[in-house]
C-alpha beads as a LAMMPS data file, in Angstrom:
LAMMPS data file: protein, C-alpha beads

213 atoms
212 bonds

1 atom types
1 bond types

-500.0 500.0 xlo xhi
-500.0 500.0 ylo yhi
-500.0 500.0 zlo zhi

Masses

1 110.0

Atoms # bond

1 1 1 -316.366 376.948 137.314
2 1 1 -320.045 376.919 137.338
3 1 1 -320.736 380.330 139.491
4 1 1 -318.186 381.661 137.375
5 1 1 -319.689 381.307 134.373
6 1 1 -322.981 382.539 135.496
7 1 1 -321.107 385.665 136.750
8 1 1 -319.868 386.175 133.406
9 1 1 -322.878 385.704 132.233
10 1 1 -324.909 388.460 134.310
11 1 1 -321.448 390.636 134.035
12 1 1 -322.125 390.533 129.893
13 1 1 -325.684 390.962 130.211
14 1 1 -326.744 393.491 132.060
15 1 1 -323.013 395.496 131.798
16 1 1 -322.259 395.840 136.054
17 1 1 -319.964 395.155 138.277
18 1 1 -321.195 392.092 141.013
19 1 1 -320.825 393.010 144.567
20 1 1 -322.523 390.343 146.623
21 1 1 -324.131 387.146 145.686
22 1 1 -327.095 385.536 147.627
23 1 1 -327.438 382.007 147.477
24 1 1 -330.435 379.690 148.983
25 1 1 -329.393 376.732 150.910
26 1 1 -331.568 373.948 153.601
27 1 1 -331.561 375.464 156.760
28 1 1 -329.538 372.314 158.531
29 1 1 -326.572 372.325 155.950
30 1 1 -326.709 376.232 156.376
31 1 1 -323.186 376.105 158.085
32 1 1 -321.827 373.396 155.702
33 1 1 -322.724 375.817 152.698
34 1 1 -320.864 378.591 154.534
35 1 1 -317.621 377.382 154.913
36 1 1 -317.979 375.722 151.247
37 1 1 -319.156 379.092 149.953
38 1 1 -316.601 381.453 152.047
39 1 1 -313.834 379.610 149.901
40 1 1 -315.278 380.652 146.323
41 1 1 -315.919 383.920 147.791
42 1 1 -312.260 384.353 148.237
43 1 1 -311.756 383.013 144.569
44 1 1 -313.922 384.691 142.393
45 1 1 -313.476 388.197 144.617
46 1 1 -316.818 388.185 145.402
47 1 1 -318.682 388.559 148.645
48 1 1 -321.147 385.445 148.846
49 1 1 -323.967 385.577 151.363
50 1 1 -326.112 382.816 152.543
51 1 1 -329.623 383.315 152.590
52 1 1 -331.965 380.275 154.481
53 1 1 -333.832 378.399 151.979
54 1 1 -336.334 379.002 149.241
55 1 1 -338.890 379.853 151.399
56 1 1 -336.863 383.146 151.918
57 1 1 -336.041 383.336 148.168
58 1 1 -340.058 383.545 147.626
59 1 1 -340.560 386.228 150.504
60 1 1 -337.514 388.491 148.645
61 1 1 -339.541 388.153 145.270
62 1 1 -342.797 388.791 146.763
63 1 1 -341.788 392.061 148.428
64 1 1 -340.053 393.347 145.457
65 1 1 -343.005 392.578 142.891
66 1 1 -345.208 394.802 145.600
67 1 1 -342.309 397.409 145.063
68 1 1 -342.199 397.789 141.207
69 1 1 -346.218 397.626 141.556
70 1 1 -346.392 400.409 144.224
71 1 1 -348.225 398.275 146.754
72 1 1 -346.110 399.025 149.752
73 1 1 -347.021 401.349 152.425
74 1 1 -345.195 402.895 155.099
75 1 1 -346.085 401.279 158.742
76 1 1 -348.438 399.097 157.557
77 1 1 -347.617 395.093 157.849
78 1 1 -348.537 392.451 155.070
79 1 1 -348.793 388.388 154.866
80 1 1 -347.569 386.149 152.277
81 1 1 -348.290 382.377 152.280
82 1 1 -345.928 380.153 151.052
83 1 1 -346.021 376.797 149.165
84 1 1 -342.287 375.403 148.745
85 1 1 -342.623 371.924 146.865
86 1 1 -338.954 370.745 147.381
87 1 1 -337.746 366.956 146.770
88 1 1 -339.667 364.849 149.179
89 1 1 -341.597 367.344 151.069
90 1 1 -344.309 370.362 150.663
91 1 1 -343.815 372.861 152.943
92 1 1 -345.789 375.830 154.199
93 1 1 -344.754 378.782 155.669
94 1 1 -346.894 382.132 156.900
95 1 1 -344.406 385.484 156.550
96 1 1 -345.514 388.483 157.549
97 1 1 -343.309 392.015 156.890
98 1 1 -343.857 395.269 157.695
99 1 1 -342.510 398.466 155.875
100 1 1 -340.498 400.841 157.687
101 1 1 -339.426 404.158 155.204
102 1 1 -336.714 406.882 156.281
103 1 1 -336.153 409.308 152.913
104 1 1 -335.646 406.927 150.147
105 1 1 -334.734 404.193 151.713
106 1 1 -337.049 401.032 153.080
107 1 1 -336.769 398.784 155.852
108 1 1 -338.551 395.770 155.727
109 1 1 -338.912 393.533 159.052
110 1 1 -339.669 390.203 158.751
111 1 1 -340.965 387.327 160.720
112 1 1 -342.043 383.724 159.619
113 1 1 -344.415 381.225 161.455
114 1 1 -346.269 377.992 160.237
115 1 1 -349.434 376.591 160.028
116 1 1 -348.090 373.814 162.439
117 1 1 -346.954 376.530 164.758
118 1 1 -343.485 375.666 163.845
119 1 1 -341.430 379.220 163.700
120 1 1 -338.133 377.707 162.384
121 1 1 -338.130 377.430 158.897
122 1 1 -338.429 373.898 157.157
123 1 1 -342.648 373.511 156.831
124 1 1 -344.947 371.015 157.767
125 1 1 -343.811 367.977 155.561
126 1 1 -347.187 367.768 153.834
127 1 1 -345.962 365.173 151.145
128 1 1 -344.747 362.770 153.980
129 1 1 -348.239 363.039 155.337
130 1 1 -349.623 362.317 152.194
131 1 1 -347.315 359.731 151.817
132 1 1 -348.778 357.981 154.815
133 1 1 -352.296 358.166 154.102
134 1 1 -351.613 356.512 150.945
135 1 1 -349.500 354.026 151.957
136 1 1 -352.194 352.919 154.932
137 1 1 -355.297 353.023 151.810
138 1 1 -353.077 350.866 149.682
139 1 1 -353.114 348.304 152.606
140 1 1 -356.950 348.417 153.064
141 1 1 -356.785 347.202 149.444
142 1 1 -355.274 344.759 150.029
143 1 1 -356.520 343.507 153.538
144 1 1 -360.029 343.662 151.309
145 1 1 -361.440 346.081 154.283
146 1 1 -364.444 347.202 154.422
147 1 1 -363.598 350.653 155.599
148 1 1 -360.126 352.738 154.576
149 1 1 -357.519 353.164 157.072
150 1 1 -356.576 356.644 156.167
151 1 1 -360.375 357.727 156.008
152 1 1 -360.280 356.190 159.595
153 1 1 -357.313 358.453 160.823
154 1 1 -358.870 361.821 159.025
155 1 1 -362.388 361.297 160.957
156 1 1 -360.734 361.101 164.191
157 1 1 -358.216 364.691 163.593
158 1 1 -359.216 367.512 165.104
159 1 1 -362.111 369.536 163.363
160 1 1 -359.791 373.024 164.800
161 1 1 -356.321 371.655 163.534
162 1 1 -354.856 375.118 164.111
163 1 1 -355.881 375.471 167.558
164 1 1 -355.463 371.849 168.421
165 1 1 -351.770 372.264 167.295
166 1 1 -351.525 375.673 169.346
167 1 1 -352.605 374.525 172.406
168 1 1 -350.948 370.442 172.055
169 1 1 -348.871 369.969 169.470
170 1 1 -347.844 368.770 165.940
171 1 1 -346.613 365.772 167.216
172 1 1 -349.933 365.380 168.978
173 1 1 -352.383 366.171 166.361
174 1 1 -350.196 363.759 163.957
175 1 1 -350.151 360.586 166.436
176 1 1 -352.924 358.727 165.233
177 1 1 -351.836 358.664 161.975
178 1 1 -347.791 357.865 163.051
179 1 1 -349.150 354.733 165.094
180 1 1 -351.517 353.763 161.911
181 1 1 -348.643 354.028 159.467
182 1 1 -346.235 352.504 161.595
183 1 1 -349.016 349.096 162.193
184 1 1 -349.129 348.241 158.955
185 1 1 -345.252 348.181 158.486
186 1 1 -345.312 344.306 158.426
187 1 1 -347.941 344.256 155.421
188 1 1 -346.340 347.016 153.567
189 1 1 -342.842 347.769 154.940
190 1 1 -341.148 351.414 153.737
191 1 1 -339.055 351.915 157.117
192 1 1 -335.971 351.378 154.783
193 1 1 -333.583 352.233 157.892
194 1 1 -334.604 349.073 160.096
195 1 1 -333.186 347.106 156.988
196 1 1 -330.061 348.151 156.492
197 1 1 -328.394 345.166 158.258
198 1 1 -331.141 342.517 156.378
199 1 1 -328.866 342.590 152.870
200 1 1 -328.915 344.890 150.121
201 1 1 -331.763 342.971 148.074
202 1 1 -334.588 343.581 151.573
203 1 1 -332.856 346.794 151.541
204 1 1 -333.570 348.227 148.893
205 1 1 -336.997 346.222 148.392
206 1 1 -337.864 348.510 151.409
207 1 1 -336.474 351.647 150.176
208 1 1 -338.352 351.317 146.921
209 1 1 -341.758 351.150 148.438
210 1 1 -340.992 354.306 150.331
211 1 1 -340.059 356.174 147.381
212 1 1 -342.447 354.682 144.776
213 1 1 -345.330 356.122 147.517

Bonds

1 1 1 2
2 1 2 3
3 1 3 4
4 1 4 5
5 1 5 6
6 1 6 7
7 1 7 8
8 1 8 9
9 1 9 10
10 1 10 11
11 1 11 12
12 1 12 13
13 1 13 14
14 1 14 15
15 1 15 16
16 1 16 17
17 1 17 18
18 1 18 19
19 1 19 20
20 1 20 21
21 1 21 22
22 1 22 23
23 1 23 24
24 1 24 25
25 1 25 26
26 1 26 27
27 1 27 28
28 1 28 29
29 1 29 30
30 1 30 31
31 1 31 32
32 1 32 33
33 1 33 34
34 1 34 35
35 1 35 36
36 1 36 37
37 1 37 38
38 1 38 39
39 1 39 40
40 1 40 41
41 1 41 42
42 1 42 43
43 1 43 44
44 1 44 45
45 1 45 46
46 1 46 47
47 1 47 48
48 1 48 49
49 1 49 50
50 1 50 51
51 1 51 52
52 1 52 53
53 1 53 54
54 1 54 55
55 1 55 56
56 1 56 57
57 1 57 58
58 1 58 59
59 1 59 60
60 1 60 61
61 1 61 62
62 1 62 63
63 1 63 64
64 1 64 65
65 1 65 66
66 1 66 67
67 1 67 68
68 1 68 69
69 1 69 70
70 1 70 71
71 1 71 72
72 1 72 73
73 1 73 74
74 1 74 75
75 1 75 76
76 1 76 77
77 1 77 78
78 1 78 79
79 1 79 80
80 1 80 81
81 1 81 82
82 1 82 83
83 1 83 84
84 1 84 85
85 1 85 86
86 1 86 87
87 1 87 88
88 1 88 89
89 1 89 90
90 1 90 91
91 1 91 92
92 1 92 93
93 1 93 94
94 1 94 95
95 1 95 96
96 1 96 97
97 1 97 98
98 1 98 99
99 1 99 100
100 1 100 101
101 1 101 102
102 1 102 103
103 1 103 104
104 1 104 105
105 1 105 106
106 1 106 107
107 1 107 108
108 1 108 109
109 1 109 110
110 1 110 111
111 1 111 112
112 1 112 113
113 1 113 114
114 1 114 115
115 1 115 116
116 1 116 117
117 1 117 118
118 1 118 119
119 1 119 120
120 1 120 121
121 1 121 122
122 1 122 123
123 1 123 124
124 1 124 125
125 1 125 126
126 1 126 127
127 1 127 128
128 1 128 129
129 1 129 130
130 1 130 131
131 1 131 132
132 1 132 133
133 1 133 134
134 1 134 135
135 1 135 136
136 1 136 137
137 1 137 138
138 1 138 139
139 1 139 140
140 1 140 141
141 1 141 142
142 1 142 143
143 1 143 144
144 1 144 145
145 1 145 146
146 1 146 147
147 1 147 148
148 1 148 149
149 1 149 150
150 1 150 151
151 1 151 152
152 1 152 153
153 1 153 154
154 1 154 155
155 1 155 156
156 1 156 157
157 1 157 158
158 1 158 159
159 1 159 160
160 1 160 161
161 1 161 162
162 1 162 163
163 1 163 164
164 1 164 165
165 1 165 166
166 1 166 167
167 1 167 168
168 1 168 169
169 1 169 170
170 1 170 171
171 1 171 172
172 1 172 173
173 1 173 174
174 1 174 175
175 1 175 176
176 1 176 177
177 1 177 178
178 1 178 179
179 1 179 180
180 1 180 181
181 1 181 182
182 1 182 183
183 1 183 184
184 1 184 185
185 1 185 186
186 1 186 187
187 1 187 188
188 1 188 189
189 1 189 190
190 1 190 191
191 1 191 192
192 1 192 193
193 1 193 194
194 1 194 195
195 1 195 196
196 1 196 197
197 1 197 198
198 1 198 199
199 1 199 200
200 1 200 201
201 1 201 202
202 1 202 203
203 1 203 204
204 1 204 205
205 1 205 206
206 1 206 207
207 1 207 208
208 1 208 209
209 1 209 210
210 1 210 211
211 1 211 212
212 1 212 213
Protein backbone atom coordinates (compact mmCIF):
# COMPACT_ATOMS: atom_id res chain seq x y z
CA UNK A 1 0.00 0.00 0.00
CA UNK A 2 2.93 2.08 0.80
CA UNK A 3 4.88 1.92 -2.79
CA UNK A 4 1.61 2.48 -4.10
CA UNK A 5 0.96 5.50 -2.74
CA UNK A 6 4.28 6.92 -3.47
CA UNK A 7 3.65 5.88 -7.13
CA UNK A 8 0.64 7.87 -7.10
CA UNK A 9 2.30 10.33 -5.74
CA UNK A 10 5.25 10.79 -8.40
CA UNK A 11 2.40 9.70 -11.14
CA UNK A 12 0.41 13.19 -9.93
CA UNK A 13 3.43 15.12 -9.66
CA UNK A 14 5.47 15.12 -12.26
CA UNK A 15 2.41 13.82 -14.90
CA UNK A 16 4.42 10.27 -16.38
CA UNK A 17 3.94 7.06 -16.73
CA UNK A 18 6.50 4.73 -14.21
CA UNK A 19 8.40 2.11 -15.99
CA UNK A 20 10.92 0.69 -13.57
CA UNK A 21 11.54 1.31 -9.98
CA UNK A 22 15.02 1.03 -8.27
CA UNK A 23 15.11 0.23 -4.82
CA UNK A 24 18.33 0.08 -2.34
CA UNK A 25 18.60 -2.91 -0.20
CA UNK A 26 21.89 -4.58 2.27
CA UNK A 27 23.86 -6.50 0.10
CA UNK A 28 23.25 -9.99 2.24
CA UNK A 29 19.32 -9.73 2.20
CA UNK A 30 19.80 -8.74 -1.57
CA UNK A 31 18.05 -12.09 -2.60
CA UNK A 32 15.44 -11.92 0.24
CA UNK A 33 14.39 -8.37 -1.17
CA UNK A 34 14.11 -9.95 -4.63
CA UNK A 35 11.74 -12.47 -4.26
CA UNK A 36 9.74 -10.01 -1.75
CA UNK A 37 9.98 -7.30 -4.39
CA UNK A 38 9.30 -9.60 -7.67
CA UNK A 39 5.75 -10.14 -6.01
CA UNK A 40 4.74 -6.28 -5.85
CA UNK A 41 6.23 -5.99 -9.16
CA UNK A 42 3.61 -8.29 -10.45
CA UNK A 43 0.94 -6.22 -8.43
CA UNK A 44 1.37 -2.81 -9.05
CA UNK A 45 2.47 -3.64 -12.99
CA UNK A 46 5.60 -2.33 -12.46
CA UNK A 47 9.06 -3.60 -13.17
CA UNK A 48 11.05 -3.32 -9.74
CA UNK A 49 14.83 -3.57 -9.85
CA UNK A 50 17.17 -4.11 -7.05
CA UNK A 51 19.99 -1.98 -6.79
CA UNK A 52 22.92 -3.02 -3.85
CA UNK A 53 22.82 -0.65 -1.09
CA UNK A 54 23.14 3.04 -0.49
CA UNK A 55 26.51 3.14 -1.26
CA UNK A 56 25.31 2.62 -4.93
CA UNK A 57 22.38 5.05 -4.41
CA UNK A 58 25.23 7.83 -3.63
CA UNK A 59 27.46 6.78 -6.74
CA UNK A 60 23.98 7.16 -9.10
CA UNK A 61 23.51 10.77 -7.56
CA UNK A 62 27.02 11.70 -7.82
CA UNK A 63 27.33 10.89 -11.53
CA UNK A 64 24.17 12.55 -12.42
CA UNK A 65 24.93 15.94 -10.47
CA UNK A 66 28.38 15.85 -12.74
CA UNK A 67 25.83 15.42 -15.70
CA UNK A 68 23.40 18.40 -15.19
CA UNK A 69 26.79 20.38 -14.26
CA UNK A 70 28.64 19.34 -17.49
CA UNK A 71 31.57 17.80 -15.66
CA UNK A 72 31.75 14.55 -17.52
CA UNK A 73 34.16 13.78 -20.16
CA UNK A 74 34.39 11.20 -22.64
CA UNK A 75 37.27 8.44 -21.77
CA UNK A 76 38.35 10.00 -18.92
CA UNK A 77 37.77 8.05 -15.36
CA UNK A 78 36.73 9.85 -12.01
CA UNK A 79 36.70 8.87 -8.06
CA UNK A 80 34.09 9.42 -5.59
CA UNK A 81 34.56 8.65 -1.86
CA UNK A 82 31.88 7.53 0.04
CA UNK A 83 30.71 7.95 3.68
CA UNK A 84 27.46 5.69 4.31
CA UNK A 85 26.48 6.21 8.12
CA UNK A 86 23.86 3.35 8.34
CA UNK A 87 22.43 1.93 11.82
CA UNK A 88 25.36 0.54 13.66
CA UNK A 89 28.11 1.00 11.27
CA UNK A 90 30.09 3.81 9.07
CA UNK A 91 31.16 2.59 6.07
CA UNK A 92 33.57 3.70 3.38
CA UNK A 93 33.73 2.93 0.01
CA UNK A 94 36.27 4.27 -3.00
CA UNK A 95 34.17 4.17 -6.63
CA UNK A 96 35.74 4.99 -9.47
CA UNK A 97 33.69 5.34 -13.14
CA UNK A 98 34.70 6.07 -16.30
CA UNK A 99 32.62 7.68 -19.19
CA UNK A 100 32.19 5.91 -22.29
CA UNK A 101 29.92 8.22 -25.09
CA UNK A 102 28.50 6.71 -28.50
CA UNK A 103 26.07 9.70 -30.14
CA UNK A 104 23.92 10.75 -27.34
CA UNK A 105 24.08 8.19 -25.31
CA UNK A 106 26.66 7.48 -22.13
CA UNK A 107 28.06 4.51 -20.71
CA UNK A 108 29.32 4.68 -17.44
CA UNK A 109 31.57 1.66 -16.02
CA UNK A 110 31.89 1.28 -12.63
CA UNK A 111 34.04 -0.38 -10.08
CA UNK A 112 34.13 -0.06 -6.18
CA UNK A 113 37.06 -0.88 -3.73
CA UNK A 114 37.69 0.09 0.02
CA UNK A 115 40.03 1.61 2.07
CA UNK A 116 40.36 -1.85 3.85
CA UNK A 117 40.95 -3.41 0.49
CA UNK A 118 37.63 -4.97 0.79
CA UNK A 119 36.01 -4.92 -2.99
CA UNK A 120 32.55 -6.29 -1.95
CA UNK A 121 30.41 -3.73 -0.87
CA UNK A 122 29.49 -3.36 2.95
CA UNK A 123 32.62 -0.82 4.29
CA UNK A 124 34.95 -1.00 6.93
CA UNK A 125 32.62 -0.93 10.09
CA UNK A 126 34.23 2.24 11.41
CA UNK A 127 31.55 2.76 14.24
CA UNK A 128 32.25 -0.84 15.60
CA UNK A 129 35.85 0.22 15.77
CA UNK A 130 35.01 3.16 17.48
CA UNK A 131 32.89 1.31 19.53
CA UNK A 132 35.82 -0.67 20.80
CA UNK A 133 38.18 1.94 21.54
CA UNK A 134 35.67 3.42 23.70
CA UNK A 135 34.55 0.66 25.38
CA UNK A 136 38.46 -0.40 26.30
CA UNK A 137 39.02 3.77 27.59
CA UNK A 138 35.90 3.44 29.67
CA UNK A 139 37.65 0.44 31.42
CA UNK A 140 40.97 2.32 32.02
CA UNK A 141 38.59 4.58 33.99
CA UNK A 142 37.69 2.51 35.85
CA UNK A 143 40.78 0.17 36.48
CA UNK A 144 42.20 3.91 37.60
CA UNK A 145 45.20 3.23 34.91
CA UNK A 146 47.70 5.20 34.45
CA UNK A 147 47.84 4.91 30.72
CA UNK A 148 44.52 4.35 28.25
CA UNK A 149 43.99 1.11 26.70
CA UNK A 150 42.79 2.35 23.41
CA UNK A 151 45.73 4.98 23.23
CA UNK A 152 47.80 1.73 23.83
CA UNK A 153 46.26 -0.19 20.77
CA UNK A 154 46.49 3.13 18.32
CA UNK A 155 50.44 3.51 19.12
CA UNK A 156 51.10 0.05 18.19
CA UNK A 157 48.84 0.20 14.39
CA UNK A 158 50.63 0.51 11.58
CA UNK A 159 51.91 4.12 10.68
CA UNK A 160 51.05 2.81 6.54
CA UNK A 161 47.49 1.35 7.40
CA UNK A 162 46.78 1.16 3.66
CA UNK A 163 49.70 -0.75 2.74
CA UNK A 164 49.80 -2.78 5.89
CA UNK A 165 46.20 -3.91 4.97
CA UNK A 166 47.35 -4.53 1.21
CA UNK A 167 50.04 -6.59 1.81
CA UNK A 168 48.40 -8.56 5.41
CA UNK A 169 45.17 -7.94 6.02
CA UNK A 170 42.17 -6.23 7.77
CA UNK A 171 41.89 -8.85 10.05
CA UNK A 172 45.58 -8.41 10.72
CA UNK A 173 45.95 -4.77 11.10
CA UNK A 174 42.68 -4.96 13.49
CA UNK A 175 44.07 -7.87 15.91
CA UNK A 176 45.48 -5.95 18.54
CA UNK A 177 42.63 -4.13 19.13
CA UNK A 178 40.06 -7.51 18.78
CA UNK A 179 42.30 -9.26 21.56
CA UNK A 180 42.21 -5.80 23.73
CA UNK A 181 38.45 -5.52 23.44
CA UNK A 182 37.80 -8.98 23.87
CA UNK A 183 40.27 -8.92 27.56
CA UNK A 184 38.36 -6.67 29.15
CA UNK A 185 35.00 -8.55 28.49
CA UNK A 186 34.91 -9.69 32.20
CA UNK A 187 35.16 -5.93 33.50
CA UNK A 188 32.83 -4.57 30.98
CA UNK A 189 30.92 -7.38 29.20
CA UNK A 190 28.94 -6.29 25.66
CA UNK A 191 29.36 -9.89 23.95
CA UNK A 192 25.48 -10.06 24.35
CA UNK A 193 25.51 -13.51 22.30
CA UNK A 194 27.58 -15.59 25.00
CA UNK A 195 24.50 -14.66 27.30
CA UNK A 196 21.76 -15.75 25.75
CA UNK A 197 21.43 -18.98 27.82
CA UNK A 198 22.39 -16.82 31.36
CA UNK A 199 18.45 -15.44 31.62
CA UNK A 200 16.87 -12.61 30.09
CA UNK A 201 17.83 -10.03 33.00
CA UNK A 202 22.21 -10.87 32.20
CA UNK A 203 20.91 -10.83 28.79
CA UNK A 204 19.90 -7.96 28.20
CA UNK A 205 22.25 -6.25 30.95
CA UNK A 206 24.84 -7.32 28.26
CA UNK A 207 23.08 -6.19 25.28
CA UNK A 208 22.57 -2.76 26.75
CA UNK A 209 26.19 -2.01 27.28
CA UNK A 210 26.82 -2.89 23.68
CA UNK A 211 24.34 -0.60 22.40
CA UNK A 212 24.60 2.27 24.93
CA UNK A 213 28.59 2.30 23.54
Amino acid sequence: AYLRHVLDITRDSFKCRIKEVYITVPVKQKHVYEQMLGILSEMLSVEIKVTLDESTAVLYSFISKMREKNRLKDGESYKALIMDCGGGTTDLSACKFKVHAKGDIQTYIMGNSYKNGNTDFGGNNITYRIMQLLKLKIVSKLLGLEKDLGSEVIDELSGDPYRYIDEESVESFYEGLQKAYESVEEILPTAFKNFETYGKEGYYRVRNNYFFL
